[in-house]
GUDRENGU-178820 format. One record per atom (N, C-alpha, C): atom name; y, x, z; residue in one letter. Coordinates in nm, 3 decimals. Atoms other than C-alpha are relative to their C-alpha. Layout:
<sites>
name/yy/xx/zz/resn
CA/Y/X/Z/a .
...
</sites>
This chain:
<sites>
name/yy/xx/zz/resn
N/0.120/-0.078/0.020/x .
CA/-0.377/-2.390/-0.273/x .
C/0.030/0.125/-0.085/x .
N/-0.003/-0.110/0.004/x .
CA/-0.264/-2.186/-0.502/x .
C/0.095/0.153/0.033/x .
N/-0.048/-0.082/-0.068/x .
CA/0.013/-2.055/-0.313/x .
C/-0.039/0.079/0.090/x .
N/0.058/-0.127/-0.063/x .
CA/-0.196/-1.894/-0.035/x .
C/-0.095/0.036/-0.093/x .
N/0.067/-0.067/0.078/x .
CA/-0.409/-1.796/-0.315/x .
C/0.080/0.114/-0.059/x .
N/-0.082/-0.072/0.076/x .
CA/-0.121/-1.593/-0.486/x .
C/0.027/0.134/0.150/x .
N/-0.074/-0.044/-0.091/x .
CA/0.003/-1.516/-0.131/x .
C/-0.116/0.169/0.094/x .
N/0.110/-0.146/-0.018/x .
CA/-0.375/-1.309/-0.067/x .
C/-0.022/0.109/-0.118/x .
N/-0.054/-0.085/0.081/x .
CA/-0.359/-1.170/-0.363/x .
C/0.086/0.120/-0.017/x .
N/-0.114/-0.047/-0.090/x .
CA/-0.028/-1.034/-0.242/x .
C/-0.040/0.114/0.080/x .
N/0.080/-0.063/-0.104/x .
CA/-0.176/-0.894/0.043/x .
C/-0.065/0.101/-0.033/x .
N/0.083/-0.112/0.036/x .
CA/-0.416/-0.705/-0.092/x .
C/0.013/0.075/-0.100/x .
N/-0.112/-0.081/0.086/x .
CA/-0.221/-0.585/-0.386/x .
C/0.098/0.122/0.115/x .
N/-0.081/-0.117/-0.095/x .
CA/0.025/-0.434/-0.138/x .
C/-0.051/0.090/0.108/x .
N/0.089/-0.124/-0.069/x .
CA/-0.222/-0.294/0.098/x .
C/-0.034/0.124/-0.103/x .
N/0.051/-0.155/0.077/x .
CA/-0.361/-0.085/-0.198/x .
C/0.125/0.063/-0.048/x .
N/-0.109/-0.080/0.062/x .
CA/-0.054/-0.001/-0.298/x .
C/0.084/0.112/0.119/x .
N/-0.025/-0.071/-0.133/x .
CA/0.063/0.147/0.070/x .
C/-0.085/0.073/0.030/x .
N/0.124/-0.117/-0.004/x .
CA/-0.274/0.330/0.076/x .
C/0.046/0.103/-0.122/x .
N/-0.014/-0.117/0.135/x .
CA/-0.214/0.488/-0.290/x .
C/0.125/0.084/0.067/x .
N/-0.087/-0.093/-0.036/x .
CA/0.082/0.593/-0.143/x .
C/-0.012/0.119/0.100/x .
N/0.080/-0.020/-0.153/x .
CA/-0.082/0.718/0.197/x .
C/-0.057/0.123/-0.064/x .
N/0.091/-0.142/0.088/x .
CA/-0.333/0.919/-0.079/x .
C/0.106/0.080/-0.058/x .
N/-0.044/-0.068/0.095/x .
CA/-0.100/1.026/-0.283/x .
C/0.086/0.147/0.125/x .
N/-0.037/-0.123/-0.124/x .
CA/0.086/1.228/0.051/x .
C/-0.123/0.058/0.031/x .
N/0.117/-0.088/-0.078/x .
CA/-0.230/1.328/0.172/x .
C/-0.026/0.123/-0.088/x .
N/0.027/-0.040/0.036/x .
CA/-0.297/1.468/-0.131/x .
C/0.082/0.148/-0.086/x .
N/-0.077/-0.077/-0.050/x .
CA/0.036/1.646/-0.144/x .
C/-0.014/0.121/0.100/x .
N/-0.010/-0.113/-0.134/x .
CA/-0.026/1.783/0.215/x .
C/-0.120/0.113/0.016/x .
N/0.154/-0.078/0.044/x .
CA/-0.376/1.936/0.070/x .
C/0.009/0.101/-0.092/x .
N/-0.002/-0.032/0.173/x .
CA/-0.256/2.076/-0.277/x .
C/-0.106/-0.020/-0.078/x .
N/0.095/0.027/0.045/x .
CA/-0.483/1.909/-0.424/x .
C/0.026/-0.142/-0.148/x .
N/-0.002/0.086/0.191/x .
CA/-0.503/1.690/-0.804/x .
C/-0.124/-0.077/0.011/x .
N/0.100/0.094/-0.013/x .
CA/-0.668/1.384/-0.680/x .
C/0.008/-0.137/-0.118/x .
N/-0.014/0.139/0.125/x .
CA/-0.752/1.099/-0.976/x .
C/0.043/-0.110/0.144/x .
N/-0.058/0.061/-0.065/x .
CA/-0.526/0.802/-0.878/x .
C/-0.088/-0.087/0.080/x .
N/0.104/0.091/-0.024/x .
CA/-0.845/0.609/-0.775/x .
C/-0.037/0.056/0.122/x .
N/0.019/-0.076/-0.069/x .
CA/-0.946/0.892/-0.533/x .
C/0.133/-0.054/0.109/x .
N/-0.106/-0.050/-0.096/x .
CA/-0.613/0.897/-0.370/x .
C/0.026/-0.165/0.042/x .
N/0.056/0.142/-0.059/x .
CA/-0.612/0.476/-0.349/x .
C/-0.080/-0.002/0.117/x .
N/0.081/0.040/-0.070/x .
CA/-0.922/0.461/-0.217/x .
C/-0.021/0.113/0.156/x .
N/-0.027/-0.098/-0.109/x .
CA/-0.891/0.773/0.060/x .
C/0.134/-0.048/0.080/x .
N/-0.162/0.056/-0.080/x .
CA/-0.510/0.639/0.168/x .
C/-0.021/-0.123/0.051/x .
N/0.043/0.140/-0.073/x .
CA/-0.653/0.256/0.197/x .
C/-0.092/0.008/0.147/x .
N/0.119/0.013/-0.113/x .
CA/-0.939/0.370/0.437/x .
C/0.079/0.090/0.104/x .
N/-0.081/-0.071/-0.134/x .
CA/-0.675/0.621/0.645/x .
C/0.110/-0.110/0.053/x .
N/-0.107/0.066/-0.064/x .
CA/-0.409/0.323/0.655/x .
C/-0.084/-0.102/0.029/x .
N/0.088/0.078/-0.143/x .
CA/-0.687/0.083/0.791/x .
C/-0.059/0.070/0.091/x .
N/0.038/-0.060/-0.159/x .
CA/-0.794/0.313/1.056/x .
C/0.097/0.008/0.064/x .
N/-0.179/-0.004/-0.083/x .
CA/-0.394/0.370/1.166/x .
C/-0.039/-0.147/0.014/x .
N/-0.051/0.131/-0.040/x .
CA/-0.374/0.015/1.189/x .
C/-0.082/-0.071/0.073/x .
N/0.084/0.025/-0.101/x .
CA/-0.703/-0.067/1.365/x .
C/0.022/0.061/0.101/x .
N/-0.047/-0.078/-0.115/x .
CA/-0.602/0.207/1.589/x .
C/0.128/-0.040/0.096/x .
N/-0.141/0.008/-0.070/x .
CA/-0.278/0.122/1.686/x .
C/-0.008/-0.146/0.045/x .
N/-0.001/0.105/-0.019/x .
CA/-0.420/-0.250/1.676/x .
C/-0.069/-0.037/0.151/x .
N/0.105/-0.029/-0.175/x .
CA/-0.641/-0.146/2.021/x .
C/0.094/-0.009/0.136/x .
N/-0.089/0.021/-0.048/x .
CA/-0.273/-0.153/2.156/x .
C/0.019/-0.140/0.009/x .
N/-0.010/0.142/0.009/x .
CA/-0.204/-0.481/2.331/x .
C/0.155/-0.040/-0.046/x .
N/-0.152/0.040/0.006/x .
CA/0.130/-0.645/2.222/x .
C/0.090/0.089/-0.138/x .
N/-0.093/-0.062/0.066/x .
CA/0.218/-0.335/1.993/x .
C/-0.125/-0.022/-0.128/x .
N/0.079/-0.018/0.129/x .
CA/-0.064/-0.341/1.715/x .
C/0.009/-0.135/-0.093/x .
N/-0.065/0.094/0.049/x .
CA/0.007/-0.699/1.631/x .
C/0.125/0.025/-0.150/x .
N/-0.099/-0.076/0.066/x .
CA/0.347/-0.593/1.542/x .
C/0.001/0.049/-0.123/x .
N/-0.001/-0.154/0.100/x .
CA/0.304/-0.282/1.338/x .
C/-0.107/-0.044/-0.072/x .
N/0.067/0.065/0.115/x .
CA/0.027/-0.494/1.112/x .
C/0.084/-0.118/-0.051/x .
N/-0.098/0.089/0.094/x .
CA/0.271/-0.780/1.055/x .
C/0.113/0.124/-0.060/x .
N/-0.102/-0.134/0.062/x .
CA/0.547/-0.469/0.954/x .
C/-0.009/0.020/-0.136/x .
N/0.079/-0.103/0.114/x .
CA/0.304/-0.304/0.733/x .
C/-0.044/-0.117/-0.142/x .
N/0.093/0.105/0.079/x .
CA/0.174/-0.671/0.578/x .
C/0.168/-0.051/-0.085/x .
N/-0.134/0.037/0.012/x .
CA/0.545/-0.763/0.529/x .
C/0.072/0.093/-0.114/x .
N/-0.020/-0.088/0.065/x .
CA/0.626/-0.449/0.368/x .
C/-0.061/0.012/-0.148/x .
N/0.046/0.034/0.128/x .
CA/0.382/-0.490/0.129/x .
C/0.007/-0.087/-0.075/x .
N/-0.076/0.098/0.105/x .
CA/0.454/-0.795/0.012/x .
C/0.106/-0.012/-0.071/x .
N/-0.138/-0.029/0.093/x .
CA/0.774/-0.724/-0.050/x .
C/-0.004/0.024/-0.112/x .
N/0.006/-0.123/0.053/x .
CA/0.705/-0.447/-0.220/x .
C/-0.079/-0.056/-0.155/x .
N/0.034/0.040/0.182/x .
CA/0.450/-0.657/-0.490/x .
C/0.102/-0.112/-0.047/x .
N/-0.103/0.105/0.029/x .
CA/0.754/-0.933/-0.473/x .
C/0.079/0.071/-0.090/x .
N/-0.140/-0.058/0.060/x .
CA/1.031/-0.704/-0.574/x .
C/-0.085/0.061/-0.156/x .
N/0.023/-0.039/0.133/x .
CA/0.810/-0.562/-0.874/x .
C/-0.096/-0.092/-0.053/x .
N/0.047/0.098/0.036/x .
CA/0.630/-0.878/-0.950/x .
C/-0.130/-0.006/-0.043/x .
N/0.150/-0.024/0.015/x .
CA/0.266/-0.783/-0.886/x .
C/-0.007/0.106/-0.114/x .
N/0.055/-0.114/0.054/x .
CA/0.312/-0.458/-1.042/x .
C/0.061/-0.009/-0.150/x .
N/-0.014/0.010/0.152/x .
CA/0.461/-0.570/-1.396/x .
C/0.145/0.091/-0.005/x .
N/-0.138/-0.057/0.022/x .
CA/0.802/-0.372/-1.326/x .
C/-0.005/0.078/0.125/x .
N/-0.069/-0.101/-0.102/x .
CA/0.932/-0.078/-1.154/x .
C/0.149/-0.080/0.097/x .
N/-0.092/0.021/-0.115/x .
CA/1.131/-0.140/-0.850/x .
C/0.127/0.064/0.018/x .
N/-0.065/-0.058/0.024/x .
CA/1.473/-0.060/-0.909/x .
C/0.041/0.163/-0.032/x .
N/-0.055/-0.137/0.059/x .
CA/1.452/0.250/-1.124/x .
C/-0.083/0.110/0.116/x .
N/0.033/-0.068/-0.039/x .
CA/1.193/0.424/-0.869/x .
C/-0.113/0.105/-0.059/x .
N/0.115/-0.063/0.079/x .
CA/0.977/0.716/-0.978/x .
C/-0.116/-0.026/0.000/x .
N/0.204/0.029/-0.055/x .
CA/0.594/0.621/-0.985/x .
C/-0.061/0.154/0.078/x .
N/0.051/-0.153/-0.024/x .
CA/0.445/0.889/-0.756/x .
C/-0.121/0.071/-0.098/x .
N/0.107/-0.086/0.068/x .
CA/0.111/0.905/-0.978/x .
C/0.084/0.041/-0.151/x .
N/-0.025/0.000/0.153/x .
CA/0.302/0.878/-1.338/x .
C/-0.058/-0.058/-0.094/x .
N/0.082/0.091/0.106/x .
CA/0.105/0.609/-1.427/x .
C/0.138/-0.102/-0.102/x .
N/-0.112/0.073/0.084/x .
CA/0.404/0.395/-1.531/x .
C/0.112/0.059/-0.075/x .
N/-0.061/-0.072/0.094/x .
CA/0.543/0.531/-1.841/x .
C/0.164/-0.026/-0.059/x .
N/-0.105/0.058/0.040/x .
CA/0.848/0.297/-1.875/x .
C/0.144/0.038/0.050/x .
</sites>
């Protein structure tokens, strides 16, 4: 129990974290000085429309949501729900000061 509890957690940790990233380019490709919350919540709602979109595909949208779900987990695995930087990478917002 509380392994798939940890394991959604997971999930939805790394979705927002693949969106912030999503915002944080967008907000790059704009020139624009979006608060990190802004650029979260704008990158989460463009990388669930890519992925509903591409999910309208039979056989390939599957796929490319396990990828993306996979990816993210990793991603809060390797930095342990966020408590550590991931081998020495820059934070794109500069929230992590360490």
């Amino acid at each position: 129990m509380v392994g798939a509890l940890l394991l959604g957690a997971g999930f939805i940790f790394g979705w927002v974290a693949m969106g912030l990233q999503v915002g944080w380019r967008m907000a790059q490709a704009f020139k624009r000085d979006w608060h990190p919350a802004t650029q979260a919540g704008l990158g989460t709602l463009v990388l669930s429309l890519v992925v509903y979109a591409v999910n309208l595909i039979p056989c390939v949208g599957f796929v490319f949501w396990v990828m993306l779900a996979v990816l993210g987990l990793g991603a809060v695995t390797l930095t342990r729900f966020g408590g550590q930087d991931s081998f020495g990478a820059p934070h794109p917002t500069g929230l992590v000061t360490s």
